[in-house]
N, C-alpha and C positions, 0 to 999 in steps of 0.2 A: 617588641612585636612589629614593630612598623618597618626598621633597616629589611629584617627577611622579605618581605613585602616586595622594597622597593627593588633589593636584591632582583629577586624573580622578576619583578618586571624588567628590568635592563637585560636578566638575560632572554626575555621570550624578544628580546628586539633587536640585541646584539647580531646572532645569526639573519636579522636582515640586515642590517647595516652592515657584514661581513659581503653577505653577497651580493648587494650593491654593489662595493666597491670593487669586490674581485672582477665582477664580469663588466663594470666600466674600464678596469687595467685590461680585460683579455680584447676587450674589443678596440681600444685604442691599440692593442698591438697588431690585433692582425688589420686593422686597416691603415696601418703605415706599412705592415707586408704589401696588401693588395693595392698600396696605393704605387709601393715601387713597384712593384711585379707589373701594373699596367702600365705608370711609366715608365717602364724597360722598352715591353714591347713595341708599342705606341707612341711612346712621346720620345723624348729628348734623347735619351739612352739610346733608342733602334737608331736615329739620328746619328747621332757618337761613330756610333759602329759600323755607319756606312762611311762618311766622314773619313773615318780613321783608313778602310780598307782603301779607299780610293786616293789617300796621299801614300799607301804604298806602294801603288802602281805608280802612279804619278814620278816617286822617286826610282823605281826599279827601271823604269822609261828613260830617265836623266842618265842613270847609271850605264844604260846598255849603248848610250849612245856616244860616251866617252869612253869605254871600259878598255878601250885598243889602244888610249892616251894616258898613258901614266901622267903626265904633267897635269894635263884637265882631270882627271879621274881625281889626284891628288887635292887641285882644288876645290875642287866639287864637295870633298871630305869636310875640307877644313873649312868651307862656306857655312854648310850643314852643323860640324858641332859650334861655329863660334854663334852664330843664329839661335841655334838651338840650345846651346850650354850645355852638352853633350857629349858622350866620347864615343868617337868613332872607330872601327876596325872593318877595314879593306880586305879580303881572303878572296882567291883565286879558286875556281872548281874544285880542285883535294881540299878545298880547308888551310893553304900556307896562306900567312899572313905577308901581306902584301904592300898596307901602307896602316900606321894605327895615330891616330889623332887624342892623346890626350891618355889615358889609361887603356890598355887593351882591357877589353871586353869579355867579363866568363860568364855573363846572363846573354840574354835576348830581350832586352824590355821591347827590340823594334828591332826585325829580321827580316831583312827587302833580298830577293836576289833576283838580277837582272838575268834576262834568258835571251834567247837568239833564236829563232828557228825551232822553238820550241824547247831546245837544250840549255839549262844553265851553264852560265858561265863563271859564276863568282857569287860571294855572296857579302852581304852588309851589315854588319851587328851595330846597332845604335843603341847606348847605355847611359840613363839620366845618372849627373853625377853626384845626386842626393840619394840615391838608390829608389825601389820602390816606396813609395809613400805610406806611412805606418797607417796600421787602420785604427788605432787608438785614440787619435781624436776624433775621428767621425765616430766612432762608437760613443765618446763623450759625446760628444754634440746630440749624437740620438737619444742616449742616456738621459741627457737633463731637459730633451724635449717632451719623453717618455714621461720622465717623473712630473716636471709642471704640470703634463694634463690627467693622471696618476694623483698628484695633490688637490686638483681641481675636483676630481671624483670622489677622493675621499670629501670635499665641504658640500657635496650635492649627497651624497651615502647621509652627510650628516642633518644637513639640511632634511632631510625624507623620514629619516629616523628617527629624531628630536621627539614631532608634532605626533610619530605614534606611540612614544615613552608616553609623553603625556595624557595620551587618550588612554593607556594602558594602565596608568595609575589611577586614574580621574575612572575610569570601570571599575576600580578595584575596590576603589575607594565606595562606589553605590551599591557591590558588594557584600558591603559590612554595613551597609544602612546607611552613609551617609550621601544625603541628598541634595543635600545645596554645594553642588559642589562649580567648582569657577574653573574653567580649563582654560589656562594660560599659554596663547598661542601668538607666533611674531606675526605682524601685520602681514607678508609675506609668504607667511607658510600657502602649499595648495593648495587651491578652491576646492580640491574635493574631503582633504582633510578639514577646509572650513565648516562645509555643509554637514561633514558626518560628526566634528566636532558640538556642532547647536542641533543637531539629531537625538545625541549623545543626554543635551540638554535637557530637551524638552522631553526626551524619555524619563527622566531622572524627575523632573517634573510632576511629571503625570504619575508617575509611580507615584510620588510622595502625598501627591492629591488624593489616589487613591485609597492607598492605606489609612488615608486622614477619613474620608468617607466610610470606610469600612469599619473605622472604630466607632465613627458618629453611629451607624448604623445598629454595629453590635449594642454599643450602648442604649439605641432607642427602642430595638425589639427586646433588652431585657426587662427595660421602664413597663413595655407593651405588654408583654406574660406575667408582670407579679400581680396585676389587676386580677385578668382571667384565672390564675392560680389559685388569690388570694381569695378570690370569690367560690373557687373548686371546694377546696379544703373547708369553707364556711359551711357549703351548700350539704358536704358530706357529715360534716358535727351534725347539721341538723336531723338527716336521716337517720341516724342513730339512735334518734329519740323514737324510743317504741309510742308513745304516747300520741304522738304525732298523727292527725287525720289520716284518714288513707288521700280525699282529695288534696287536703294540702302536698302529702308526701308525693301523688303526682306530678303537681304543679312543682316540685324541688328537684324531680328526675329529668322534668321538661327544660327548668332552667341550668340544669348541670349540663343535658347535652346543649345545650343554645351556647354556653361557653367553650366546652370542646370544639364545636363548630367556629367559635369565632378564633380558638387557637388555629385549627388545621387551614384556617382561611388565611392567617397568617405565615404558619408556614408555608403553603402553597403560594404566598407570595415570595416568600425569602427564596422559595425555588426557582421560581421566575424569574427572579434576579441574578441568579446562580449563572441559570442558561445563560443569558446576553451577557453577564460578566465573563464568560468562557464562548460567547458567539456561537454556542450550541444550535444554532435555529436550524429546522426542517421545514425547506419549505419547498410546496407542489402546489396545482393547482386546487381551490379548494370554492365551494358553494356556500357563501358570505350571506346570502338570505334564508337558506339552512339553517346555519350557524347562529346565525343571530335568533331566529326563530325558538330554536332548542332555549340558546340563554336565557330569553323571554319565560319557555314554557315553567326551567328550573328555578327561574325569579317568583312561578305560579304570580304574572302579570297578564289579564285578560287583552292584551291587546297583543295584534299583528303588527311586525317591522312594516314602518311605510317606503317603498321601494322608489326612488326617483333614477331616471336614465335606463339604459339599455342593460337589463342582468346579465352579468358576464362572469368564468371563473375568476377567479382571482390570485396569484401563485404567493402563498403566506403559511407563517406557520398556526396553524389551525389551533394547535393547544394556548400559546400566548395568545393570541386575536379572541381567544373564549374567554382566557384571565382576566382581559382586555375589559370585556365586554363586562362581566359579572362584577367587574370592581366598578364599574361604572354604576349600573343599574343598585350595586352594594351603596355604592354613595351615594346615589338622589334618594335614597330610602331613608340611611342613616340622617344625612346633612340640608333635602330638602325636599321633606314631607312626601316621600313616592317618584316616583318617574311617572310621566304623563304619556311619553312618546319614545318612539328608536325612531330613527329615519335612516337612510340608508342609501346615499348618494353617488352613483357611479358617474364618473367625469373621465373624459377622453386620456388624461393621464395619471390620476387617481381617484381612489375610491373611499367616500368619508361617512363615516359614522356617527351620529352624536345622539345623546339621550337628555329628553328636557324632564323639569320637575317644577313642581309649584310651591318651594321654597321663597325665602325672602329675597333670593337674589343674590350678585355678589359687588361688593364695591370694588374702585380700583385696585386698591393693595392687595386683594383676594385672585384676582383676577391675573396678576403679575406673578404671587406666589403661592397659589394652589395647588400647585403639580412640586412644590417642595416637598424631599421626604420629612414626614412628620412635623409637618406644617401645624402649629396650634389657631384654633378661630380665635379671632383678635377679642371679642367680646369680655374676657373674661374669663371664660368657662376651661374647663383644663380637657373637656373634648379635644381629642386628634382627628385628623384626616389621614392618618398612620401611611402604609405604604401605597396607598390607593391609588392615588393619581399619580402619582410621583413613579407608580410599574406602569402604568397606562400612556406614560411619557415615553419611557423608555423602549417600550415595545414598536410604541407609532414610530420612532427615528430607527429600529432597529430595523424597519421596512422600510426605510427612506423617505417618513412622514413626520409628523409632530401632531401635538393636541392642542386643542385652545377650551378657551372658557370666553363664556359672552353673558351677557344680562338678556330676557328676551322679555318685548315688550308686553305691558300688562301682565308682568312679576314673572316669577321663578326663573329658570337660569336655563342656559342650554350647553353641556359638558361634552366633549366629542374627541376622535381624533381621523388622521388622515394617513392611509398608505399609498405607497407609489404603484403602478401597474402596468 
């Protein structure tokens, strides 16, 4: 199962490392074109070729000024090929051959002909006696300059290539679930394959953390429903019993919805958490002394939000900021004896909420780990703090705030949190 695997991986990488290296050979070829091509025009070549034109002249000049002296004309020849290692051939205006120095001449490698008055008179064939110069070793020469930097391309193709094999196995591999995974890379490889390599990482990371939370989770809201459930099913054997009061049987319909209540409260928190798991938030501008008012009113809590600072909108998402709010006011009721107060703090660059109760307070360790989900009080008691605080956290950072918890003086506790504005 794993060769096919790796298989695929080498080939989703091969076609780059193919074209890598193709378009490194194409471009080292054409900038040794363009590099001759400019050094033709421009450099040393246009050079050559003036050079060369102007010792033609030069010699058709020497030429035209003995050309009436055969004895000098003849020297002149034989100056020219022993100088030059060359063979010379003398021809008169038809083309007879006149004087030949060394092999007669059936190329032109170097064709001078001396004029007079604008008329030729004769002409000069000069023949290197190696013949032209084969082009077959400058083509080697080019050939294995080509290919060194052609080799060179292919170890940078590979070099580039390697470190994405790896990232491509190391995905593959988080794929099928494996998490902890170690991507093996040369000290050397890119800085940007570094960075997306510990990218790579800490994604894989956080993945694995999460799923870890998620089970913690699933496992604690199942612990959380067999309670309410097991209490359902009790409350319902009991109503069965015809014999039963009618005010008892009341009081058994009151307590069955007060546990549906506490399930739906429950999943209404698991949905809570759904949205900021998926960054669901809508948020607009929205009236946070409303709001808290309403919470209050559904808490059937006789007291007004106390207002501090200038009331201002606030751009949040109004459904979690109620969750917010109700899980809060849920908790000073459950965990400390009522809420006493809401306060409602607008500050130049956020806006804070907290709700106090006349509970026993909280000590440090409570205070550090209250906002854990399904936090148990340390007391003893198999009571939870279930997902309470712990959605009240995560709401406040989803607005680019946090919650705290404090002790306030002369008992109960003050629970709260803060959004940005």
């Amino acid at each position: 199962m794993k060769e096919p695997v790796l298989k695929r991986c080498r080939n989703a990488v091969a076609p780059l490392h193919r074209r890598i290296f193709v378009w490194f050979g194409v471009a080292i070829i054409m900038s040794s074109c363009v590099g001759m091509a400019v050094s033709t025009v421009f450099g040393e070549g246009n050079t050559s070729w003036k050079s060369f034109q102007g010792a033609k002249r030069v010699l058709a000049n020497r030429f035209e000024e003995v050309w009436d002296e055969p004895d000098k004309r003849a020297r002149l020849g034989d100056e020219i090929a022993r100088e030059l290692n060359v063979d010379v051939t003398l021809r008169d205006a038809s083309g007879t051959p006149l004087h030949v120095i060394g092999s007669a001449c059936s190329r032109n490698d170097l064709a001078v002909s001396p004029s007079r008055g604008g008329e030729k008179i004769g002409s000069v064939n000069i023949c290197s006696k190696s013949g032209i110069p084969h082009p077959l070793p400058m083509l080697l020469g080019m050939s294995a300059m080509i290919g060194v930097l052609w080799l060179i391309a292919h170890k940078i193709a590979r070099h580039l290539g390697r470190p994405i094999l790896e990232l491509v196995n190391v995905t593959d591999a988080i794929g099928r679930g494996e998490y902890d995974v170690n991507i093996r890379l040369r000290r050397h490889a890119p800085s940007e394959i570094l960075h997306l390599s510990r990218a790579i990482q800490d994604m894989a990371g956080k993945i694995k953390q999460q799923l870890a939370d998620q089970r913690e989770l699933l496992a604690s809201v199942s612990h959380e429903l067999r309670s309410p459930l097991a209490r359902i099913r009790l409350v319902l054997e009991l109503i069965r019993d015809e014999a039963m009061p009618a005010a008892r049987r009341e009081e058994m319909y009151a307590e069955l919805e007060q546990e549906i209540i506490e399930i739906d409260d429950l999943v209404g928190g698991l949905l809570a958490q759904s949205r900021l798991d998926f960054s669901a938030l809508t948020t607009r501008p929205n009236d946070l002394v409303g709001l808290t008012a309403r919470s209050l009113a559904r808490a059937s809590l006789g007291f007004e939000p106390v207002v501090l600072g200038t009331k201002r909108p606030t751009s949040c998402d109004a459904t979690l900021i109620a969750r917010a709010l109700s899980n809060l006011l849920d908790n000073a009721k459950k965990h400390g004896a009522g809420a006493t107060g809401l306060t409602l703090r607008f500050e130049p660059e956020r806006v804070t909420i907290e709700v106090s109760d006349r509970g026993p307070g909280l000590g440090e360790r409570e205070v550090e780990r209250i906002f854990d989900p399904f936090y148990g009080k340390p007391n003893g008691s198999q009571e939870s703090l279930g997902l309470g605080l712990a959605l009240v956290k995560r709401i406040a950072k989803a607005h680019g705030g946090d919650a705290f918890a404090k002790d306030r003086d002369g008992g109960g506790s003050t629970i709260g949190f803060f959004v940005a504005c």
